[in-house]
Chimera marker file (.cmm) of the C-alpha trace (Angstrom):
<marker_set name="trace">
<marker id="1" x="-16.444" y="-6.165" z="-4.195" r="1" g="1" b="0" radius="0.5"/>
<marker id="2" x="-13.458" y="-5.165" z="-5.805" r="1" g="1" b="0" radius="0.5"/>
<marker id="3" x="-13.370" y="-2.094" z="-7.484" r="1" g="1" b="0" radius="0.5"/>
<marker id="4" x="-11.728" y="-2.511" z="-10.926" r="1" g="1" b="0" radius="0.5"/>
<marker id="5" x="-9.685" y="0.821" z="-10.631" r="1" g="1" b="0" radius="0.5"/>
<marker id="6" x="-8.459" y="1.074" z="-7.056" r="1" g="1" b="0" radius="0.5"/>
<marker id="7" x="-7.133" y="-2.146" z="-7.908" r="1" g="1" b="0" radius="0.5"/>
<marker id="8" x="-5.247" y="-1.091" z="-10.802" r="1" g="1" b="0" radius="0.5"/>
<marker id="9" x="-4.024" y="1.634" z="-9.104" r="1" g="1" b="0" radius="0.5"/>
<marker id="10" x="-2.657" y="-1.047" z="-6.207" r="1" g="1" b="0" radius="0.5"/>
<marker id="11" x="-1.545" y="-3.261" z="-8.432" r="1" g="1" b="0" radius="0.5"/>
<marker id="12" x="0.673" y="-0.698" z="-10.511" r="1" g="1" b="0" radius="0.5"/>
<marker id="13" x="1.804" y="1.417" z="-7.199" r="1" g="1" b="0" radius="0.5"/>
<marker id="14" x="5.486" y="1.113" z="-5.911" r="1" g="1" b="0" radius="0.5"/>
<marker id="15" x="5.901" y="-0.521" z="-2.545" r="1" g="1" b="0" radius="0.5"/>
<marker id="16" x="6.938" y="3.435" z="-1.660" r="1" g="1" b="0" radius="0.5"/>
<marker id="17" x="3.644" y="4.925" z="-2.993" r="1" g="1" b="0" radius="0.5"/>
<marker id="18" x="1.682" y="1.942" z="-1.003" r="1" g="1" b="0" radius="0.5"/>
<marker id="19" x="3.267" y="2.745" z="2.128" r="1" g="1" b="0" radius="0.5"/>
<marker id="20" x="2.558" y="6.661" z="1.760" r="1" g="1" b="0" radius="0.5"/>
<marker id="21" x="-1.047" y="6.326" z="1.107" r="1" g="1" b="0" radius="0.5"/>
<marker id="22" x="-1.304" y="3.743" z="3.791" r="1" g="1" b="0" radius="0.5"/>
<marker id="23" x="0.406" y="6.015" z="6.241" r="1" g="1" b="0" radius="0.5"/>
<marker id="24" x="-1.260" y="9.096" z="5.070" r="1" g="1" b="0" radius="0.5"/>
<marker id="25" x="-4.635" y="8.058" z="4.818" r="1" g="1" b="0" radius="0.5"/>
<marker id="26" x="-7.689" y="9.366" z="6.761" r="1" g="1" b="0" radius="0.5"/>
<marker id="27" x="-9.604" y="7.095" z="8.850" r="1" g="1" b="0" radius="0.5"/>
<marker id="28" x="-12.226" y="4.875" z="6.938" r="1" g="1" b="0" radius="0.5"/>
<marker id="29" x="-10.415" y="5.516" z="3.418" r="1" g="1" b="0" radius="0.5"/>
<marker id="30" x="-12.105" y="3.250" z="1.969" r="1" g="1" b="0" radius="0.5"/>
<marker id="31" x="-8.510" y="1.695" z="0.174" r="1" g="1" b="0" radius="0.5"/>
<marker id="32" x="-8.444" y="-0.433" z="3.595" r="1" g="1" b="0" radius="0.5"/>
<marker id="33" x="-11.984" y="-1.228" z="4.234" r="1" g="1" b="0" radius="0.5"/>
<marker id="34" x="-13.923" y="-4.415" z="3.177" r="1" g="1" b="0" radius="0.5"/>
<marker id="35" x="-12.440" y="-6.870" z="0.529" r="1" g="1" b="0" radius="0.5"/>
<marker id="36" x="-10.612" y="-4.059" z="-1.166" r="1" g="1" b="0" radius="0.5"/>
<marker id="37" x="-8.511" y="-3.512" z="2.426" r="1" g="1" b="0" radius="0.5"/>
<marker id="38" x="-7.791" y="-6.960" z="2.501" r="1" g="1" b="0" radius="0.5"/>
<marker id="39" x="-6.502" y="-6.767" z="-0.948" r="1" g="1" b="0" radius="0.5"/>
<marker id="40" x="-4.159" y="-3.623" z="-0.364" r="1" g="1" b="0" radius="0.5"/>
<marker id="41" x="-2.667" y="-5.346" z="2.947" r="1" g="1" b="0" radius="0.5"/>
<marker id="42" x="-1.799" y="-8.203" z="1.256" r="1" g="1" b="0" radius="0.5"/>
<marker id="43" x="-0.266" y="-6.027" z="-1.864" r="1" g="1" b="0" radius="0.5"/>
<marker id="44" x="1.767" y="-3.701" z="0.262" r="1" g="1" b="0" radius="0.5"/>
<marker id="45" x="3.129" y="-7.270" z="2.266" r="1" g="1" b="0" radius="0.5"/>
<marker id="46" x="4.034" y="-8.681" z="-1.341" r="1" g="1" b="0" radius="0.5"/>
<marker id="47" x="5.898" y="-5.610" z="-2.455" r="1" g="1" b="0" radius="0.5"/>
<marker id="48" x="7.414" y="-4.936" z="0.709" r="1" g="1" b="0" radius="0.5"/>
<marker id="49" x="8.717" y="-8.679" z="0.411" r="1" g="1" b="0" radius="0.5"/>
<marker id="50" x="10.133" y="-7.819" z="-3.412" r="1" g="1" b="0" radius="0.5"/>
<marker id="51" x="11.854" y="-4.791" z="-2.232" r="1" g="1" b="0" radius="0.5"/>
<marker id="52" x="13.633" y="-6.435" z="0.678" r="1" g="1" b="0" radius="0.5"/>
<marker id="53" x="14.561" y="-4.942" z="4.283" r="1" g="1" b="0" radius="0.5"/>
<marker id="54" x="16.633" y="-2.633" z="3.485" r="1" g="1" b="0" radius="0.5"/>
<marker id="55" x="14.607" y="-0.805" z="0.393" r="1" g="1" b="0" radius="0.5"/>
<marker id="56" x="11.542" y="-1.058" z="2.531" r="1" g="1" b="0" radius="0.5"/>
<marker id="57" x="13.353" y="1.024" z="5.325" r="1" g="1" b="0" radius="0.5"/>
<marker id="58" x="14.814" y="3.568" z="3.301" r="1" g="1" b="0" radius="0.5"/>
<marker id="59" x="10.823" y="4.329" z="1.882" r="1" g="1" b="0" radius="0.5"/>
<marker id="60" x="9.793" y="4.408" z="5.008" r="1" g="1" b="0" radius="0.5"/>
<marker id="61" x="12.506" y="6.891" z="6.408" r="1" g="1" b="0" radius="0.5"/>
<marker id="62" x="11.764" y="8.813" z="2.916" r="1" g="1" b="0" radius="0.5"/>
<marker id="63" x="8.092" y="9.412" z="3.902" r="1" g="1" b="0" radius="0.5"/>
<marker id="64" x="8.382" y="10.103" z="7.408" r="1" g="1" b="0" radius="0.5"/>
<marker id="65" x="5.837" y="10.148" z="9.295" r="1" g="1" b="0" radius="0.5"/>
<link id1="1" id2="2" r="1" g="1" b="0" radius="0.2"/>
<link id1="2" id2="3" r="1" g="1" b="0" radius="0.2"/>
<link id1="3" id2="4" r="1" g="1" b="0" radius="0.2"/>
<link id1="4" id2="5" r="1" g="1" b="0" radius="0.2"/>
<link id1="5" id2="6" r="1" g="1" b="0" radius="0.2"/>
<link id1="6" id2="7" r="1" g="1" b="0" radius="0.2"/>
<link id1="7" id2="8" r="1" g="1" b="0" radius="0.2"/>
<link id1="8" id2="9" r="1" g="1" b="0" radius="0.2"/>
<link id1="9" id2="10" r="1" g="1" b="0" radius="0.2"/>
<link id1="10" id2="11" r="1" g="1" b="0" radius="0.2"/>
<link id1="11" id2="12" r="1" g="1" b="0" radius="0.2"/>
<link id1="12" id2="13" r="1" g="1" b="0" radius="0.2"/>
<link id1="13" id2="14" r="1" g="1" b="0" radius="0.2"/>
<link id1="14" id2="15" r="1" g="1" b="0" radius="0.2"/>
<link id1="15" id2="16" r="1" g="1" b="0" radius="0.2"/>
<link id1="16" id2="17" r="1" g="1" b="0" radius="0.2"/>
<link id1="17" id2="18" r="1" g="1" b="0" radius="0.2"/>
<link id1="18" id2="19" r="1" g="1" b="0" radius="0.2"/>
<link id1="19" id2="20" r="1" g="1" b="0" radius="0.2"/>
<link id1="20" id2="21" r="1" g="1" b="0" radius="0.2"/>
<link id1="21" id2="22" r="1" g="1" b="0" radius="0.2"/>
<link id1="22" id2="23" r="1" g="1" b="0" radius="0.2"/>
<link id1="23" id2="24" r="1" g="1" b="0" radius="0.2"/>
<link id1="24" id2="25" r="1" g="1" b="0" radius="0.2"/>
<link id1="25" id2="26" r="1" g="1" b="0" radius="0.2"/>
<link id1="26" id2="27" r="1" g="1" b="0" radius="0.2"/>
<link id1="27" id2="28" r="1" g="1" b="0" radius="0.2"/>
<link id1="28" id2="29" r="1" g="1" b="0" radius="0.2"/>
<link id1="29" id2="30" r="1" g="1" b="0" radius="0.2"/>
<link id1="30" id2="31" r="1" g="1" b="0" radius="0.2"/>
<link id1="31" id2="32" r="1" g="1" b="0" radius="0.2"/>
<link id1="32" id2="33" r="1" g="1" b="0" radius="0.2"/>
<link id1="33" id2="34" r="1" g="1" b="0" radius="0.2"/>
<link id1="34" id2="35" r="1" g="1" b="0" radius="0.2"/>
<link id1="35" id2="36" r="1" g="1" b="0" radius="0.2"/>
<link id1="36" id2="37" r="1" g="1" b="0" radius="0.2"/>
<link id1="37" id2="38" r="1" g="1" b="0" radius="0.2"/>
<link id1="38" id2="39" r="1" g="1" b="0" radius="0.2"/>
<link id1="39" id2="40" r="1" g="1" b="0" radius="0.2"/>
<link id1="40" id2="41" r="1" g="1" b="0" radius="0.2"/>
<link id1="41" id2="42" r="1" g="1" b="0" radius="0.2"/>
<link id1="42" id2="43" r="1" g="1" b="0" radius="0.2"/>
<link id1="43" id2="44" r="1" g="1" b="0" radius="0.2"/>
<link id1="44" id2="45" r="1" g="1" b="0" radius="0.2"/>
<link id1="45" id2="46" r="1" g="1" b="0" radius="0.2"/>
<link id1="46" id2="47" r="1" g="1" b="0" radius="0.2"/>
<link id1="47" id2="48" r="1" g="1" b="0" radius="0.2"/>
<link id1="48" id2="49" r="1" g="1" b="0" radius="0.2"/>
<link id1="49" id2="50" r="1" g="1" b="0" radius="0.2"/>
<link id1="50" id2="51" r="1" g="1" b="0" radius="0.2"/>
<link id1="51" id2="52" r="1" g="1" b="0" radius="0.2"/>
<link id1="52" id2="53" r="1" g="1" b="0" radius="0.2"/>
<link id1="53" id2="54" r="1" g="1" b="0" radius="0.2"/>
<link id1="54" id2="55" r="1" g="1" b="0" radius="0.2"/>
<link id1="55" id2="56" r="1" g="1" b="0" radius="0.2"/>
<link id1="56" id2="57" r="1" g="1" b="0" radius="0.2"/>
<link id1="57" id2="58" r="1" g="1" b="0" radius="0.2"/>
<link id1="58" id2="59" r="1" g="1" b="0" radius="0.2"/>
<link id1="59" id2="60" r="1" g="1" b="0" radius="0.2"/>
<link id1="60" id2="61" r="1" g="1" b="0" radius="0.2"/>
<link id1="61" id2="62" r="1" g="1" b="0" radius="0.2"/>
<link id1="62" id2="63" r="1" g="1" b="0" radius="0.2"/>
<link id1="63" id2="64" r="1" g="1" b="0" radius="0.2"/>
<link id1="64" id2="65" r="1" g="1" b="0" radius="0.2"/>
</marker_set>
């Protein structure tokens, strides 16, 4: 199940602040778990579409890893 506010939160992140949290997160957040990590992936896969190549590169050299 979905939960209404992680959702929001997905829905209204930048492809950047997906990536960060996806990057950053500790094992079994549950952001990526269940119905609710299938959700995220295919968010972050949207907006990283939107954004293009090269936008989605330059957040990912901006967060580091």
């Amino acid at each position: 199940m979905l939960n209404v506010e992680m959702k929001k939160w997905i829905d209204e992140a930048s492809y950047e602040e997906l990536l960060r949290k996806w990057r950053f997160a500790s094992h079994g957040e549950s952001f990526f778990r269940g119905e609710m990590g299938d959700y995220y992936s295919k968010v972050l896969s949207r907006k990283m579409k939107e954004v293009g190549n090269s936008a989605a590169v330059a957040a990912s050299k901006s967060i580091g890893w």
